[in-house]
C-alpha positions, -999 to 999 in steps of 0.1 A, spaced: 0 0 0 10 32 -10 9 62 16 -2 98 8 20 125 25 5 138 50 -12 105 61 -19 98 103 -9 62 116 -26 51 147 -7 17 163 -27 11 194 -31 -21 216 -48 -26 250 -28 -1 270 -13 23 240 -18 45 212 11 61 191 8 86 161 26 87 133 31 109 102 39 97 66 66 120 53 88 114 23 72 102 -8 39 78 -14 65 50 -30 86 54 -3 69 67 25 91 77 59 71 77 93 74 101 119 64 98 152 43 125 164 33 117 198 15 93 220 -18 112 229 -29 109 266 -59 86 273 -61 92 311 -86 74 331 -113 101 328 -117 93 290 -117 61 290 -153 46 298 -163 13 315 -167 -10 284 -204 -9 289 -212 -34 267 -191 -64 281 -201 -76 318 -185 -100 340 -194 -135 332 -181 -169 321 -174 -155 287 -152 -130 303 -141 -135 337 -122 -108 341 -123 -71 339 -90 -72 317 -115 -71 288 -134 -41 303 -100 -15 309 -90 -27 269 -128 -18 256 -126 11 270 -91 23 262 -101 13 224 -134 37 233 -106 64 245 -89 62 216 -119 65 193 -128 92 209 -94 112 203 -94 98 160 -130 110 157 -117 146 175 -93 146 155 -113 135 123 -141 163 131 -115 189 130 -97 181 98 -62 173 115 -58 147 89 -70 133 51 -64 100 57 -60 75 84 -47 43 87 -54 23 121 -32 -4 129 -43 -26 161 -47 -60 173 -80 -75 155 -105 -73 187 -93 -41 196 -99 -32 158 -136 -47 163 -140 -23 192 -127 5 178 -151 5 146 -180 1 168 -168 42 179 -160 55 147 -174 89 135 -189 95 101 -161 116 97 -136 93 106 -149 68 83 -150 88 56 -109 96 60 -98 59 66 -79 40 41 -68 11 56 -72 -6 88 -50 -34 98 -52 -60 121 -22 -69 140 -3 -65 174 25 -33 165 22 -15 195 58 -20 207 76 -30 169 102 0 158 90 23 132 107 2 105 88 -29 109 52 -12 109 60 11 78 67 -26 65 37 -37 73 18 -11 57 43 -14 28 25 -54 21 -9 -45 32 -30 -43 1 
């Protein structure tokens, strides 16, 4: 896959979020790390949907719901004031699922690829990779 200048890479898992910017050319793309926004515990909700039961008997599930709730909410801010054209989201595939069920109009509208895999603590080099393969 080809990335457009300019383009925002989220790489989140259950406990973090980094944010990248594609720099250099769409055939050979260079990623720059522009921060790790704060999800604090007052934005990340309780994961409503899931409740302690035999399916999931633990509230592990519940803190990574909402931290992929938390950092929906900071893509669709971030979607809704035009901080980026495109978006690709790269997170582990049932953080993925709970991530899309929080996406914005707006977001959805700006996101070109999402991609399901654990890259939350691989170096820059391996995720640009990634999206490199990713068709």
């Amino acid at each position: 896959m080809q990335l457009a200048h300019g383009t925002i890479v989220a790489v989140a898992d259950g406990e973090t979020f980094t944010l990248y910017r594609a720099a250099g050319t769409e055939a050979a793309p260079h990623l720059t790390a522009i921060g790790s926004p704060g999800v604090g515990r007052d934005d990340i909700s309780s994961g409503g949907r899931h409740h302690r039961s035999a399916a999931n008997p633990d509230d592990a599930q519940l803190v990574e719901d909402g931290h992929a709730g938390a950092v929906a909410s900071v893509l669709n801010k971030m979607a809704l004031e035009n901080d980026f054209a495109s978006l690709v989201v790269i997170a582990p595939p049932k953080m993925l699922g709970e991530l899309r069920k929080h996406w914005h109009k707006a977001l959805t509208a700006k996101l070109t690829a999402e991609i399901g895999k654990e890259m939350a603590h691989a170096p820059v080099a391996d995720i640009a990779a990634l999206i490199a393969k990713h068709e």
